[in-house]
N, C-alpha and C positions, 0 to 999 in steps of 0.2 A: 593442826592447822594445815590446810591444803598448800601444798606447796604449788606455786604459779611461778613459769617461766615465760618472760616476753621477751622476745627477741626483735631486735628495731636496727636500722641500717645505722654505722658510723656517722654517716654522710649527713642522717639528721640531729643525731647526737653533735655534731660538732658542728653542724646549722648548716642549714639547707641553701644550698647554692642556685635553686630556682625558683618557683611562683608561690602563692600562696595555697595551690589544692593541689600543690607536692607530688606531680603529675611525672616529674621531670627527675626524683629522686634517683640516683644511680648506687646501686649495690657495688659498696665496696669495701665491704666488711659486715661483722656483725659482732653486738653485742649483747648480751645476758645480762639482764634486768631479774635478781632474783631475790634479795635480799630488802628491806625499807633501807638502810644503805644505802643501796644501788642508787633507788629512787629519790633519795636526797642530792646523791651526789652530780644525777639528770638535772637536778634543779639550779646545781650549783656549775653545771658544764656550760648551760645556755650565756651565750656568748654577752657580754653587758656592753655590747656597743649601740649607740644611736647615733649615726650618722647625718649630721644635721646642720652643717657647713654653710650652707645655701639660705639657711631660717634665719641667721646673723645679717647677711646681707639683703633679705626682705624685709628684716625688723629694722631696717635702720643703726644697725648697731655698729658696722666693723665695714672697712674699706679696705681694696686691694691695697700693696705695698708699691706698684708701679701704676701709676695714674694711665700710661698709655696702654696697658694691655687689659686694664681693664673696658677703658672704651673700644680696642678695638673687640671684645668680646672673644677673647683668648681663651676664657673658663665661662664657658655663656652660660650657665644657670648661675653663675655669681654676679652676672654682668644684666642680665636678665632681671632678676631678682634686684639688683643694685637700682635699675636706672628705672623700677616697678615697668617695666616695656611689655603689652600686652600685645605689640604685635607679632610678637614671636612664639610659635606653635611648639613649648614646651616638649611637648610629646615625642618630639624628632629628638631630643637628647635625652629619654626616660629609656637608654639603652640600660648602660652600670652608671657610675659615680653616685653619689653621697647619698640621694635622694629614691633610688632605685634600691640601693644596698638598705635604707633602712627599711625598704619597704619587706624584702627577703628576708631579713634578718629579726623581722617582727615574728612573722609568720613561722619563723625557723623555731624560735623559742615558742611559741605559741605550740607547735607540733609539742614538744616535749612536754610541755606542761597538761598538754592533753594526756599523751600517755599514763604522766602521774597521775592525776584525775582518775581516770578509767581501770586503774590495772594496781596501784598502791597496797589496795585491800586486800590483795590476793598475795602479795609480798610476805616472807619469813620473816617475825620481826614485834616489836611490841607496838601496843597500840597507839601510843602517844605518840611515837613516829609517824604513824600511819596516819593520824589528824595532824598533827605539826605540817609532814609533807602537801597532804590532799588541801589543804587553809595556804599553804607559802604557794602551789600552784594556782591555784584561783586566782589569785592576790596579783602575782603575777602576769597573768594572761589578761587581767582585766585591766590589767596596767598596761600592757603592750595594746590588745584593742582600741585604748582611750589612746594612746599616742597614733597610732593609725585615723582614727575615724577624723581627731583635730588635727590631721594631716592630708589626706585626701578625699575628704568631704565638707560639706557645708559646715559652719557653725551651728550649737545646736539654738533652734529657735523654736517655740513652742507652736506658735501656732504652723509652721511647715513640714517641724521634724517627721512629721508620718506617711511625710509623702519627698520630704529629701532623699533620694539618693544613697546609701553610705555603702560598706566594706562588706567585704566574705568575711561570715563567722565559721568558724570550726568548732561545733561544740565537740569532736570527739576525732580521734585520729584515724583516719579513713583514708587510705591512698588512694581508692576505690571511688569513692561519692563524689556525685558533680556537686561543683561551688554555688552556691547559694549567695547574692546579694543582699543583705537585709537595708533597712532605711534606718536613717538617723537615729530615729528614736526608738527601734528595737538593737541597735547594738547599743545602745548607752543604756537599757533597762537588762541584758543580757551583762552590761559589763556591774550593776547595783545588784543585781543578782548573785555572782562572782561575789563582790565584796563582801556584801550580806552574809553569807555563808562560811565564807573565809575570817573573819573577825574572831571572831571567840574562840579559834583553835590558832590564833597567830601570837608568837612567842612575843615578853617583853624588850627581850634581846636574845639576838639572832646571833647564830652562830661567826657571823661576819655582817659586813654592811652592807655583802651584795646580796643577802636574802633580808628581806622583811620582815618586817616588826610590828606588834599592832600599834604602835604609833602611825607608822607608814599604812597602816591601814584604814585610819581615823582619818591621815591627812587625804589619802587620795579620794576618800568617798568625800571629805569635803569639797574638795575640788571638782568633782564630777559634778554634786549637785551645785556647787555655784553656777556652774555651765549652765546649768539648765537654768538659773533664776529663782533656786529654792532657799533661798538665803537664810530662814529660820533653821534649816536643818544642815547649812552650810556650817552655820556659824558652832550648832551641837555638836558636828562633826568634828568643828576643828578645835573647839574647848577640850573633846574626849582626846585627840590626841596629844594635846601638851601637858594631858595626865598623865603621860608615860614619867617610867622610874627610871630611865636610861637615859633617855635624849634630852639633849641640854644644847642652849646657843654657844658657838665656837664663839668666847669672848676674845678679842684682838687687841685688850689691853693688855691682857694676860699674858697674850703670843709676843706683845712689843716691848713688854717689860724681861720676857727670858731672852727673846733675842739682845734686848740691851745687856743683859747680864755676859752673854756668850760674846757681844761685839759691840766694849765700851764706845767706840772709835765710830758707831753708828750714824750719830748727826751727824758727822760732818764727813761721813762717806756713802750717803745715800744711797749709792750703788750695790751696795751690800745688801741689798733687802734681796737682791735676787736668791738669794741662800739664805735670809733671817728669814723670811717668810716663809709658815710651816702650815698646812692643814692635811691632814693625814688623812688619806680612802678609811680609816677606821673611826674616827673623830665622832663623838656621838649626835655632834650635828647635824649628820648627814641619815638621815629615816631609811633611806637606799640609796647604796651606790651605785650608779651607770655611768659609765664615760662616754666621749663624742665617738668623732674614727678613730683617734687614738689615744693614751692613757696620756698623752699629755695635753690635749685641748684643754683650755683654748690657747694656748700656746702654740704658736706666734700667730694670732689674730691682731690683725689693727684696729684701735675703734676708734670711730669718728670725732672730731671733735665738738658735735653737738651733743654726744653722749658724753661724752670725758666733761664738759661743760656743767653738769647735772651734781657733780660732786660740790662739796666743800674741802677744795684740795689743799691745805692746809690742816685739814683737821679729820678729815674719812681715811679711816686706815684701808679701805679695800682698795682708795687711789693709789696711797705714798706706798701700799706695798705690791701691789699687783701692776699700777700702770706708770707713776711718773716718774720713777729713778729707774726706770732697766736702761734706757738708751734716749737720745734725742730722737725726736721724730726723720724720718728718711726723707729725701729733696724728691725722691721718685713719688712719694706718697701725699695725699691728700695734704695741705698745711694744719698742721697742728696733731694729725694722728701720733699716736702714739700704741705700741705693742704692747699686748700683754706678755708680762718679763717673767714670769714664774713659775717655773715647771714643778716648784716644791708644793703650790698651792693646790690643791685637788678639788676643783670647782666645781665639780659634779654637773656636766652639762645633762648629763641623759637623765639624771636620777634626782631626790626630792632631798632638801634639807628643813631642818625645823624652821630656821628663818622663813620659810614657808609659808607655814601654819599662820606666823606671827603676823604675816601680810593680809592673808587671808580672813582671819578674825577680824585685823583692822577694816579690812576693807564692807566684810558684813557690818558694823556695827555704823560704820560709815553712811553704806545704803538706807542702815535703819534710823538714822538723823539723832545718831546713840557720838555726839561729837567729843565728850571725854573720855570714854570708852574706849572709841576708834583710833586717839592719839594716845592712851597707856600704851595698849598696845606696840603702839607703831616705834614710840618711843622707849619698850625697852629692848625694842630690835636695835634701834638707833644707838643707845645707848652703847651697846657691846661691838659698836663698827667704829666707832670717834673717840677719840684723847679723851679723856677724864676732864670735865670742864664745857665741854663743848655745847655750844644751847642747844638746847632740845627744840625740836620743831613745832612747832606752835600753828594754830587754825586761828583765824579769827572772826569768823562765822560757819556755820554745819553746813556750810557747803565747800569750805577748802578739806576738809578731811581727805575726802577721796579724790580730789586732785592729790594732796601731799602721798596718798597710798599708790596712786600709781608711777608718782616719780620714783618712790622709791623702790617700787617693783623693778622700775628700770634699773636706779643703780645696784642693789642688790641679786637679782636675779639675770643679770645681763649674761651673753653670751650661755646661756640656758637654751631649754626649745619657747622659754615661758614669752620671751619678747614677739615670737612669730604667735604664738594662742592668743597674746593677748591682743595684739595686732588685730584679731579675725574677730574674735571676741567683742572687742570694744568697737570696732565700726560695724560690725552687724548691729548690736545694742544700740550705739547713738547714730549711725546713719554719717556717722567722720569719714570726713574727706581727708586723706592724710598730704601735704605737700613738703617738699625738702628742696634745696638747692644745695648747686655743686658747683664749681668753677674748674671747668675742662683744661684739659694739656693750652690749649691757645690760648685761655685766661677769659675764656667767655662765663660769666656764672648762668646757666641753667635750673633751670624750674621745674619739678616733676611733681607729679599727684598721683593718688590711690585712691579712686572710686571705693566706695563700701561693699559696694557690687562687683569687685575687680573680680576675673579668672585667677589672679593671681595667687590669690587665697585661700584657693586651693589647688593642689598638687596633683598634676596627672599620672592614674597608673600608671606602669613601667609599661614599657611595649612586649616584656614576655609573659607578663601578667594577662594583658590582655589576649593574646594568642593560646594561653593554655586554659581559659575558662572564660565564662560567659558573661563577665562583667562590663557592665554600661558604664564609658568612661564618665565623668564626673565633669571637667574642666579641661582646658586646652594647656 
């Protein structure tokens, strides 16, 4: 076999600190790519953060901890995003913070998995490697695209996508090649491509939970084509991945019954959940694992009390053990917020859980006016979140299903990026004007809305983004 050496900068091995056409890469080492190995372990260096801080306080989900530094706009893309304020010209703070780094940080793994791509077959090494790798790259890259594209471009809409707007693709790793904008609808058929390919050589179980699985591979091509409105094939999609022989829903009666065992003294010291409650980054719940900006998000996020409202706090174990025994809500903070308390929980904001799928399914069968269907579903997610006993949620005409599907998208996938997609998602779709109230530092309550049409809904390039390549920004 030919022996192939590639040699690529540290600097992008360990993620690229500038734009997306890597223009700006600075040589500061080098390493030897020579082995299938090698190229696994390129897969397994790319950084799993999504930085996404900012999509909590657009989705309505999470309020600052001091009421007045948020209004004086202290962290202005939280303050921004919090108060939905479209007169403020984003693009003046698309320097670094959350929303710039995830933009870098896409593209940084995006380069890597290029290389796998391109260069794997030339690797010493046996073959199954060489498919296992070149399927976990695809899988990946089509996974960061789709988080870029429902990040700073339009929603996908059929009849505009081919004339939206959207992202620089990279189909191959070129320091050299000027950046290329494609439209909506050719990076979402560039990212079904990707998957397509990638499927059949994607493991049952993966070496760990931050490479992919063809579960995760089932899930995400479901979720892409739901985007697009293809729901017959949404729903195929997401049946194929709850085939998998590995992933299972993290039951939380299960997790409540060992903590009982470990901490008899439980009821009556509630407090104690902040170390009874366990979900492990390895947990086969989780299809992939990504974390936020840090491996403890969302911790300490505050959420609101219209979302904390959304529970049955008595009886949802994702409330009694993530949100309402860590601490009393703060006098600086909104009335009634309360933090997320649990850093043991590993909530996978950046990456996909089967609880997922299960939304997902429901929510096609829903569309399809399929209303027993759409609540098995929904209720055997429910089931394994609540005390043994608790009523199951109930429709009482095909048309509450998917109302009940998207509450509970909220409570179960909250503080995710899913509340800001769905955000974009659902008022492109229905034309929703979203409105919320707040009662300010001087006790006045205030009214805010979200046009369907807002800027806000999408995310402006970085400013070095735009200076090192040719791209048309998008939104203000």
């Amino acid at each position: 076999m030919k022996k192939y050496i590639v040699v690529i900068w540290l600097s992008l091995v360990m993620g690229l600190v500038s734009c997306d056409n890597y223009l700006d890469v600075v040589p500061k080492g080098e390493a030897v790519l020579n082995s299938t190995d090698d190229y696994l372990g390129l897969i397994e260096a790319a950084n799993p953060k999504f930085s996404m801080t900012p999509f909590w306080y657009m989705a309505n989900e999470v309020t600052y901890y001091k009421k007045a530094e948020l209004e004086s706009y202290l962290y202005p893309m939280y303050s921004i995003g919090f108060f939905w304020d479209e007169s403020v010209d984003r693009y003046n703070y698309m320097v670094d913070g959350d929303i710039a780094e995830l933009y870098s940080d896409c593209y940084s793994r995006i380069a890597s998995y290029n290389v796998v791509v391109e260069h794997m077959n030339d690797a010493e090494g046996p073959d199954t490697d060489k498919k296992l790798g070149i399927a976990q790259a695809k899988i990946m890259r089509a996974y960061n695209y789709f988080f870029l594209v429902n990040t700073f471009a339009k929603p996908y809409k059929k009849e505009t996508a081919a004339t939206d707007m959207g992202i620089i693709i990279h189909k191959k790793f070129d320091l050299e090649s000027e950046s290329k904008q494609y439209t909506v609808k050719e990076v979402y058929e560039f990212i079904e491509q990707d998957i397509e390919e990638a499927l059949a050589d994607l493991p049952e179980q993966a070496l760990n939970s931050y490479r992919p699985t063809k579960g995760f591979g089932y899930a995400l091509q479901a979720k892409v084509r739901l985007y697009k409105g293809e729901i017959d094939l949404a729903l195929e999609s997401g049946l194929n991945a709850l085939k998998s022989s590995y992933h299972k829903l993290w039951d939380m009666n299960e997790m409540y019954n060992e903590a009982l065992a470990t901490y008899p003294f439980l009821p009556t010291m509630p407090s104690t959940w902040m170390t009874a409650a366990k979900l492990e980054d390895s947990n086969p719940e989780h299809l992939l694992y990504q974390f936020g900006h840090t491996n403890t998000d969302p911790y300490p996020q505050y959420a609101r009390k219209e979302m904390l409202d959304l529970y049955d706090k008595n009886n949802d174990l994702r409330y009694i053990t993530c949100w309402g025994y860590y601490m009393p809500p703060r006098p600086t903070a909104e009335t009634g917020a309360i933090m997320f308390g649990s850093t043991n929980v590993k909530w996978n904001p950046g990456g996909m859980r089967l609880s997922e799928v299960y939304l997902m399914i429901a929510e096609c069968y829903a569309r399809k006016d399929d209303k027993d269907n759409a609540m098995k579903y929904l209720n055997d997610l429910y089931r394994n979140r609540v005390f043994p006993g608790t009523a199951e949620l109930t429709a009482a005409d095909a048309d509450e299903p998917f109302k009940l599907v998207r509450e509970e998208r909220k409570r179960e996938l909250v503080l995710t990026y899913n509340g800001f997609f769905d955000m974009r998602r659902f008022c492109t779709e229905f034309n929703e004007t979203l409105t919320k109230t707040y009662v300010n530092e001087a006790g006045e309550t205030k009214t805010y809305s979200l046009r369907p049409d807002s800027p806000l809904l999408v995310w402006p390039f970085p400013q070095q983004a735009m200076e090192t390549s040719n791209l048309v920004q998008n939104t203000k």
